[in-house]
C-alpha positions as CSV (number, residue, x, y, z in Angstrom):
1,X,0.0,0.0,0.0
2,X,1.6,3.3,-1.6
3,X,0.0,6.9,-0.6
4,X,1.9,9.7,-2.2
5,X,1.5,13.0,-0.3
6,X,1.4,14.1,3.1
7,X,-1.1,16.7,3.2
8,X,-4.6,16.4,4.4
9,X,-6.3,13.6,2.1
10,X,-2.6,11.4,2.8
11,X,-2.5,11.4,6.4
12,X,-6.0,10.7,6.6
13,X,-5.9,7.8,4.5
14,X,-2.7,6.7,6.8
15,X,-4.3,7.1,10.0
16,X,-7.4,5.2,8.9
17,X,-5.4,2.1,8.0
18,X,-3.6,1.6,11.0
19,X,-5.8,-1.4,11.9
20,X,-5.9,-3.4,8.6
21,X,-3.6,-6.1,7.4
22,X,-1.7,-3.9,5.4
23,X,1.9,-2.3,5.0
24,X,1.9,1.2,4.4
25,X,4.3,3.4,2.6
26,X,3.7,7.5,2.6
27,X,6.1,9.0,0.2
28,X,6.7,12.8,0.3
29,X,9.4,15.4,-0.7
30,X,8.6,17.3,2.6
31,X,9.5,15.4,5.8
32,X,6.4,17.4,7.5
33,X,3.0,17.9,7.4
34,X,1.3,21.5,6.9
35,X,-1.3,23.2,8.2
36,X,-2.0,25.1,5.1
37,X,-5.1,26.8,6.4
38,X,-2.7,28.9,8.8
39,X,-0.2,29.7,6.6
40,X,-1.2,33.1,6.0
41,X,-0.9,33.6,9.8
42,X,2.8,33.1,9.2
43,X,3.2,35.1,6.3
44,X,1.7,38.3,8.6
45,X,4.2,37.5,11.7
46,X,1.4,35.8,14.1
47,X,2.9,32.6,13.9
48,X,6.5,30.7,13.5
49,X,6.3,28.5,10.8
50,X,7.4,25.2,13.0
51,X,3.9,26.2,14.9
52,X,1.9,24.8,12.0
53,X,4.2,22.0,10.9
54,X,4.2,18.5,12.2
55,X,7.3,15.7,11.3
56,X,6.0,13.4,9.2
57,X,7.6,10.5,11.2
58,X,6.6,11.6,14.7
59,X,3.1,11.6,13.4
60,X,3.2,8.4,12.8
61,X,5.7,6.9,15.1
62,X,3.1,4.8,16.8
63,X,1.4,3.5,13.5
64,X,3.6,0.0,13.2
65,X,2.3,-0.6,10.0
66,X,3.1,2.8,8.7
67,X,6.8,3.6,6.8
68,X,7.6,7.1,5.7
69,X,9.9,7.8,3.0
70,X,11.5,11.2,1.5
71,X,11.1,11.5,-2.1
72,X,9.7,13.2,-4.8
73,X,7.4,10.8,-6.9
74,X,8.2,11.6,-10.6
75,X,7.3,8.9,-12.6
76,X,3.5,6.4,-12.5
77,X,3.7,2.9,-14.1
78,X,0.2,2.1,-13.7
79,X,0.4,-1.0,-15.7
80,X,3.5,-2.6,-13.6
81,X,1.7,-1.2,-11.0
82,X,5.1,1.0,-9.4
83,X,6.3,4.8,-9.2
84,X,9.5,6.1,-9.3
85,X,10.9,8.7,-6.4
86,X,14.2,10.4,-6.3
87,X,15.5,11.3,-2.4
88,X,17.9,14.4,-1.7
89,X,20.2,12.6,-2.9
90,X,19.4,12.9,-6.3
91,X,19.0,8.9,-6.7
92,X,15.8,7.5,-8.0
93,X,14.1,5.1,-6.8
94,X,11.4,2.2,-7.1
95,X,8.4,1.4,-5.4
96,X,6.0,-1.6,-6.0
97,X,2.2,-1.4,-4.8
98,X,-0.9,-3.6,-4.5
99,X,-2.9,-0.3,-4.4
100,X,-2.1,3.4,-4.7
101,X,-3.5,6.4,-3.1
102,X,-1.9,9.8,-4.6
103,X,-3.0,13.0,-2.8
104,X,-0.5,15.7,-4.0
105,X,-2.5,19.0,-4.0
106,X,-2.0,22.1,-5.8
107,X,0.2,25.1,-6.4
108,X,-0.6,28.5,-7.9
109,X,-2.0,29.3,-11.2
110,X,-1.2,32.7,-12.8
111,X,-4.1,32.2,-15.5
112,X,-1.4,31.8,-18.4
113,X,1.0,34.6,-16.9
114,X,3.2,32.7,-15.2
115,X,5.7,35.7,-15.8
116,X,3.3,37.4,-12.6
117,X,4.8,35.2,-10.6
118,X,8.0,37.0,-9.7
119,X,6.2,40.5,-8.6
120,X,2.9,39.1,-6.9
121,X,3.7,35.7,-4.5
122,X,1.5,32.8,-4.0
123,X,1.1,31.3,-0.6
124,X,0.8,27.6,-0.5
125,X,4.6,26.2,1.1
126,X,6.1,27.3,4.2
127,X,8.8,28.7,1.8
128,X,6.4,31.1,0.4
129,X,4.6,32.2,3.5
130,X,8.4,33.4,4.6
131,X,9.1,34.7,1.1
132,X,6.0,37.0,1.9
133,X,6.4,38.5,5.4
134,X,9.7,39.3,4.1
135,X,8.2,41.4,1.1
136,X,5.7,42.5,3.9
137,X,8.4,43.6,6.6
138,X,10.8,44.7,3.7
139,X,8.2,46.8,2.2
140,X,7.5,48.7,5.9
141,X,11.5,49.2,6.0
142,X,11.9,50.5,2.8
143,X,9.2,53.2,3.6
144,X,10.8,54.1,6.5
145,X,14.2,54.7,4.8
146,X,13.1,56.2,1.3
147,X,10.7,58.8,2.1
148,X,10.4,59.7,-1.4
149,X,8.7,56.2,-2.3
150,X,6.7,55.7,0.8
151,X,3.5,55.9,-0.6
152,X,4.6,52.9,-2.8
153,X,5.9,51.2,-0.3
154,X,2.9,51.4,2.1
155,X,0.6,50.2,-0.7
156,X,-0.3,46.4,-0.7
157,X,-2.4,44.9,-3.6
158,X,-4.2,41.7,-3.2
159,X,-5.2,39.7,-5.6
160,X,-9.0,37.5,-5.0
161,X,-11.6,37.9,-2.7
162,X,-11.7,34.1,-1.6
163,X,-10.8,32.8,2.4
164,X,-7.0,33.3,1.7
165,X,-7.0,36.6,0.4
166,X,-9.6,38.2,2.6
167,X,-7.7,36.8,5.4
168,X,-4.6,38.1,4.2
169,X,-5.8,41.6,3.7
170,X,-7.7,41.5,7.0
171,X,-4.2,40.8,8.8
172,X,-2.2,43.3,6.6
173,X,-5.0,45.7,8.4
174,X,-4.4,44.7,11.5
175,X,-0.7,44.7,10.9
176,X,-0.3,48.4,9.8
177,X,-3.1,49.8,12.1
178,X,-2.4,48.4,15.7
179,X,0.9,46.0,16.0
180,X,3.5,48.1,14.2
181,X,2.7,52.1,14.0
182,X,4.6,52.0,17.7
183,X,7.8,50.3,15.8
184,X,8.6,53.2,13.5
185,X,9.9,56.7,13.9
186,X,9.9,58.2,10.2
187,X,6.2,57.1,8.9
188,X,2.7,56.0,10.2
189,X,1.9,52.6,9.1
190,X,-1.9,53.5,10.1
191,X,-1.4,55.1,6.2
192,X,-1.0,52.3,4.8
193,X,-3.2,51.6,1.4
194,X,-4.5,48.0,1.4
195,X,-6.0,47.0,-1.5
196,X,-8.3,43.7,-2.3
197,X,-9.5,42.6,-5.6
198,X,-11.7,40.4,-6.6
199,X,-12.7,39.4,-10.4
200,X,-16.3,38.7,-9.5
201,X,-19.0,40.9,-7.5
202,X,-18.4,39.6,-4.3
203,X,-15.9,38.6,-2.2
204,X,-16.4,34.8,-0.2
205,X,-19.2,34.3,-2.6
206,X,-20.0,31.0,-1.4
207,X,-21.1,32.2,1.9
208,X,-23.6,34.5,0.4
209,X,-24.7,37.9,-0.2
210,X,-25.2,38.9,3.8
211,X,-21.8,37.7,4.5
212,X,-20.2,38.7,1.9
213,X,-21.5,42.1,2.9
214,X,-20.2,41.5,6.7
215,X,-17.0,40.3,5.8
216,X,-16.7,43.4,3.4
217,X,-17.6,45.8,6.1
218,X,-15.5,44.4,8.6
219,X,-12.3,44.5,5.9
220,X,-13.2,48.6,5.8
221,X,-13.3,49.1,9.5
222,X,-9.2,47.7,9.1
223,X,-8.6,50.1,6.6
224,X,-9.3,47.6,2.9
225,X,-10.6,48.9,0.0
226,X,-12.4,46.2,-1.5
227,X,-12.5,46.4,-5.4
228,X,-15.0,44.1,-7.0
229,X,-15.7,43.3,-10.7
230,X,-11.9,44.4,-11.3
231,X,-9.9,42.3,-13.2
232,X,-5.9,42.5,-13.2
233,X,-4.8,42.8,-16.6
234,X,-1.0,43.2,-16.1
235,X,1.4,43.0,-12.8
236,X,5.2,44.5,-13.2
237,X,7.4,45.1,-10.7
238,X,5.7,47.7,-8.3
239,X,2.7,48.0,-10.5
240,X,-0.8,46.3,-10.7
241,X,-3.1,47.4,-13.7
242,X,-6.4,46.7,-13.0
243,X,-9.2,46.7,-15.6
244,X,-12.9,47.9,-13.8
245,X,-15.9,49.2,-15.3
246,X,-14.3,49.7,-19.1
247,X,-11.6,51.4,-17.7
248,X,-7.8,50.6,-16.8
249,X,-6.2,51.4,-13.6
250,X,-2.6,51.6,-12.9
251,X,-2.0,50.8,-8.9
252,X,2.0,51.4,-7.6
253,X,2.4,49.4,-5.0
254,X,5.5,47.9,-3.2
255,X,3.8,44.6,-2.3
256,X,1.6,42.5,-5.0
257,X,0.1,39.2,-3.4
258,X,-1.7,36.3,-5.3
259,X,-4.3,34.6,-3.7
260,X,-6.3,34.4,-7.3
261,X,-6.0,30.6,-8.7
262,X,-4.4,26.9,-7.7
263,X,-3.1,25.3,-10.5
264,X,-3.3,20.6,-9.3
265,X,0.0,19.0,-8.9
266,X,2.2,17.8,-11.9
267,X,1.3,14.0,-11.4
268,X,-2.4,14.5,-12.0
269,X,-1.9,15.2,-15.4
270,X,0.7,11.7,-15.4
271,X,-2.0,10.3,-13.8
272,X,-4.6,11.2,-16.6
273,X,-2.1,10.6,-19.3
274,X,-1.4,6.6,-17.5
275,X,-5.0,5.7,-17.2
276,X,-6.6,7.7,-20.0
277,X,-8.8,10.2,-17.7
278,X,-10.1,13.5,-18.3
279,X,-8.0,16.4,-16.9
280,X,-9.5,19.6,-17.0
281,X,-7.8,23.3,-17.6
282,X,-6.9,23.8,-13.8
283,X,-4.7,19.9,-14.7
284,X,-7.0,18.4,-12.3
285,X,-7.7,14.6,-12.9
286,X,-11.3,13.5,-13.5
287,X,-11.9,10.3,-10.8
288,X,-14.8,7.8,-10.3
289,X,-17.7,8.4,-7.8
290,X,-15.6,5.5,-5.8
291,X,-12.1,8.1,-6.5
292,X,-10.7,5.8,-8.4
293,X,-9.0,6.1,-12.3
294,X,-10.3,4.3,-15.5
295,X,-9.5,0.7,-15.2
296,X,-7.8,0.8,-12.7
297,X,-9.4,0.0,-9.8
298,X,-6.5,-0.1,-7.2
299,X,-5.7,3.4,-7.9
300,X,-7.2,6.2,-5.6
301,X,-6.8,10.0,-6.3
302,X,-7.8,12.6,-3.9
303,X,-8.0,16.2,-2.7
304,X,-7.2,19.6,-4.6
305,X,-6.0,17.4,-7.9
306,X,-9.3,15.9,-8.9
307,X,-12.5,16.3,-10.1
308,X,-14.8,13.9,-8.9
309,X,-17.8,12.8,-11.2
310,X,-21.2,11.4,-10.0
311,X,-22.8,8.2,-11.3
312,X,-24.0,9.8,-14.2
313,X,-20.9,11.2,-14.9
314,X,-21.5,15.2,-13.9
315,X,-18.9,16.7,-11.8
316,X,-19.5,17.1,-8.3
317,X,-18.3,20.5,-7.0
318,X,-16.2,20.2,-3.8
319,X,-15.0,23.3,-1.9
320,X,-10.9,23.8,-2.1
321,X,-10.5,22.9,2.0
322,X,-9.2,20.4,3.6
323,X,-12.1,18.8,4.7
324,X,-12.9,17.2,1.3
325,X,-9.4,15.5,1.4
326,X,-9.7,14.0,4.9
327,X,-13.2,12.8,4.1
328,X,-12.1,11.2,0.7
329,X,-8.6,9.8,2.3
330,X,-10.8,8.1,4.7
331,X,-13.1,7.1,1.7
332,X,-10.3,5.3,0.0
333,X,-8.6,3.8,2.6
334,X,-12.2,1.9,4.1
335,X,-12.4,0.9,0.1
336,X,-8.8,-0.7,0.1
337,X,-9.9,-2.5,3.5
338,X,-13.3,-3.9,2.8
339,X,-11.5,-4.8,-0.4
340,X,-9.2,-6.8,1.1
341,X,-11.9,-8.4,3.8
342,X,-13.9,-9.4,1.0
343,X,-16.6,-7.1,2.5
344,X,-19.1,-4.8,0.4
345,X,-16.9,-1.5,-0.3
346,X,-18.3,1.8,0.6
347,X,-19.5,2.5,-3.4
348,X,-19.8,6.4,-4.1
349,X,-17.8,9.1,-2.2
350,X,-20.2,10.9,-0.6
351,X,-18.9,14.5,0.9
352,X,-20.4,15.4,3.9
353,X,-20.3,19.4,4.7
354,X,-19.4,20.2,8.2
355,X,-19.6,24.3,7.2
356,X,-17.3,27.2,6.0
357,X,-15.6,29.6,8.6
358,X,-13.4,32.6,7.3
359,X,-11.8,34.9,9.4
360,X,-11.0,38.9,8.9
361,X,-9.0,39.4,12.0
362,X,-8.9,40.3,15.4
363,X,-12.6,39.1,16.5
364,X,-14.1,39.4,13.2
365,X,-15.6,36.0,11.3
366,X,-18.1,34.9,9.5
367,X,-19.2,31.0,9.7
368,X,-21.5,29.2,7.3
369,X,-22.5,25.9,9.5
370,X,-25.1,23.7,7.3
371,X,-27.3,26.9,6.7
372,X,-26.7,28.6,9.9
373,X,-24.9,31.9,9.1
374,X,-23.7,34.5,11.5
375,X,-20.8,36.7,12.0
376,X,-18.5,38.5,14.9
377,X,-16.9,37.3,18.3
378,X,-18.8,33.9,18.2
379,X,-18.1,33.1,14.5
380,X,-14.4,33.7,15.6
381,X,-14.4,31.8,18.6
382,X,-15.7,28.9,16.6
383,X,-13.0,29.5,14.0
384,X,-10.1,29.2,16.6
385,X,-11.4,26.1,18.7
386,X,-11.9,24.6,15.0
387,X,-8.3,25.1,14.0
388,X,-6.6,24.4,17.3
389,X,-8.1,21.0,17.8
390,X,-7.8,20.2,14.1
391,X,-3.7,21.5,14.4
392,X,-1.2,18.7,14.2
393,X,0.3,17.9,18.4
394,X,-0.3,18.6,21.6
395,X,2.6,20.9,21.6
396,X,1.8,22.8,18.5
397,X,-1.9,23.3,19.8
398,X,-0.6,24.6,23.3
399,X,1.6,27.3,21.8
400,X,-1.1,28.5,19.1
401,X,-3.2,28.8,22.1
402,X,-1.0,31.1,23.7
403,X,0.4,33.1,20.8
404,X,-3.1,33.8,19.9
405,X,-3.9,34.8,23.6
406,X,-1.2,36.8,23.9
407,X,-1.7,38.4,20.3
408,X,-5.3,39.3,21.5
409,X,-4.1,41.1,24.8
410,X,-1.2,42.8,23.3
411,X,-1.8,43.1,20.3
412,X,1.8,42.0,19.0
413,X,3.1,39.5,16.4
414,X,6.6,38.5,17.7
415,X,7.3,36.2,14.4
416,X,8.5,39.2,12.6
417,X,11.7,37.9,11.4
418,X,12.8,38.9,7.3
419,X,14.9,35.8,5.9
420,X,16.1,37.5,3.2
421,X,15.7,35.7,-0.4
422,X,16.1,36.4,-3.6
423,X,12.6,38.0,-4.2
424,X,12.4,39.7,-0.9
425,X,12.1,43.6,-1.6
426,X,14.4,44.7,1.0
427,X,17.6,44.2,-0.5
């Protein structure tokens, strides 16, 4: 039993054959788990980024059927039934499998520019969420010590009005108007421009006009100027031109963030090319109601790269959160073990929706919990005790917990360290 990928979707399927006869192999090219949905807490200074990551091999240390290996999967042999991996090493490597489970996710998508990609960041590795808070920080220096650009400087653009980037822009807010106007002598980081924009009429459209509306109003409150129906027609360095009711918009601003598109992992597309299935414009791979591939019946796909079709063959939209991957890990791997039991397998993956919580900032939310939709302090609340108990270790948990208490009481982010990079502005 191969799974490739230790995000959401891989660990689950682990975890939920630790009891059957089987021996597991999880191949990744990170040795850690991430907890993607904070991410962007990193990126803004609330968090380290070993606060949201969890060894690979210390989660599992107690599964004995469970190996973990360090490699990057580059080649599928569905018919001989193996993959190929290459470790840090840079020596590649076989594997053999009875079945396969590959849950490798997705990474950006610039919409055909690609070329975007060096002035406005993504944020979906632990790399990038450092790679931003140093253009962040960097920017806030650079203002300080070129008064003549500091208007530049103190803009930030971001790009789409989904969870990510309305969380992003709601801690930007928070950043400039009460944790770091006490750190500088030469500006007021309460000026700072903070600009979202979002393609469609709405921002968090799938939680509905009222909340959309809350959400918006509580973004404006920390200082956001939310631009709907705008589309971003270019992106150079220090400029965003924007495209909104016929006419075009040139934005300078020091800091360009994506948070627009996700683009599924390479091997979706290998996977579609191996076993002949769809694979759609985003390079997502089109999977059975059971998440399986054309004829072959021993190979699962799950999470961000893959479309999953009904019975009569219509897609089935699935929100891009983790809970669809832990459900349809757990799908597969009960399929693999009634399999093996000679028991009836579970049939069609059915997605059950436990509810959509997004959060602006400092005791602003909204929550969408099977219908139920409210905003504010208890929307909030709910939103932390959801992502502490769902955070990887005791230990982890604990010191989220306390961050975040402390954060609320003093209103300071001590994870404010620039690692400078290549792409960092503040050279």
């Amino acid at each position: 039993m191969v799974v490739v990928g230790g995000g959401f979707g891989g660990i689950s399927a682990v975890r939920e054959l630790a009891d059957a006869p089987v021996e597991v192999t999880l191949v990744d090219r990170r040795n850690f788990h991430l907890f993607q949905p904070l991410l962007y807490q990193v990126a803004t200074g609330a968090l380290s980024d070993d606060e949201i990551a969890s060894p690979l091999r210390a989660m599992l240390s107690h599964q004995r059927n469970a190996t973990v290996l360090l490699g990057d999967v580059q080649k599928l042999d569905l018919d001989a039934r193996r993959i190929t991996h290459v470790g840090s090493d840079g020596v590649a490597d076989e594997l053999a499998y009875d079945s396969l489970i590959v849950s490798a996710g997705a990474g950006h998508s610039y919409f055909g520019h690609d070329e975007w990609e060096a002035h406005a960041p993504g944020l979906k590795t632990l790399e990038d969420a450092l790679n931003v808070r140093g253009h962040i920080l960097g920017a806030l220096e650079l203002a300080e010590r070129e008064p003549a650009a500091r208007d530049r400087w103190l803009t930030f653009v971001v790009v789409g009005g989904g969870p990510t980037g309305v969380e992003l822009a709601g801690q930007l807010g928070e950043i400039t108007r009460e944790t770091m106007p006490r750190d500088f002598r030469r500006i007021d980081t309460r000026h700072a421009r903070i600009v979202l924009i979002e393609q469609t009429d709405m921002i968090l459209a799938s939680y509905g006009k009222r909340l959309s509306a809350r959400a918006e109003r509580d973004l404006a409150r920390l200082g956001v100027q939310v631009h709907t129906q705008a589309s971003v027609v270019d992106i150079q360095d220090g400029l965003v031109r924007i495209e909104r009711d016929g006419r075009v918009e040139d934005l300078a601003a020091g800091t360009v963030l994506w948070a627009a598109g996700v683009s599924a992992s390479p091997l979706a597309r290998l996977l579609g090319e191996a076993s002949g299935a769809e694979v759609d414009r985003a390079g997502r791979v089109s999977v059975a109601p059971d998440l399986t591939l054309p004829d072959h019946p021993e190979v699962f796909a799950i999470g961000d790269m893959v479309r999953v079709r009904d019975r009569a063959g219509k897609i089935k939209p699935l929100p891009g959160i983790a809970q669809p991957a832990i459900q349809e890990g757990g799908h597969a791997a009960r399929t693999i073990t009634a399999r093996l039991k000679g028991a009836k397998p579970p049939g069609e993956f059915r997605y059950f929706d436990k509810g959509n919580l997004a959060t602006i900032g400092r005791a602003r939310a909204i929550a969408d919990l099977r219908g139920v939709r409210f905003g504010g302090l208890p929307a909030w609340l709910i939103w932390l005790t959801v992502h502490i108990f769902f955070l990887n270790g005791m230990q982890n948990r604990i010191i989220v917990f306390m961050r975040w208490t402390a954060s609320f009481v003093t209103y300071g982010r001590d994870a404010r360290i620039i690692f400078r990079t290549s792409e960092s502005p503040d050279r």
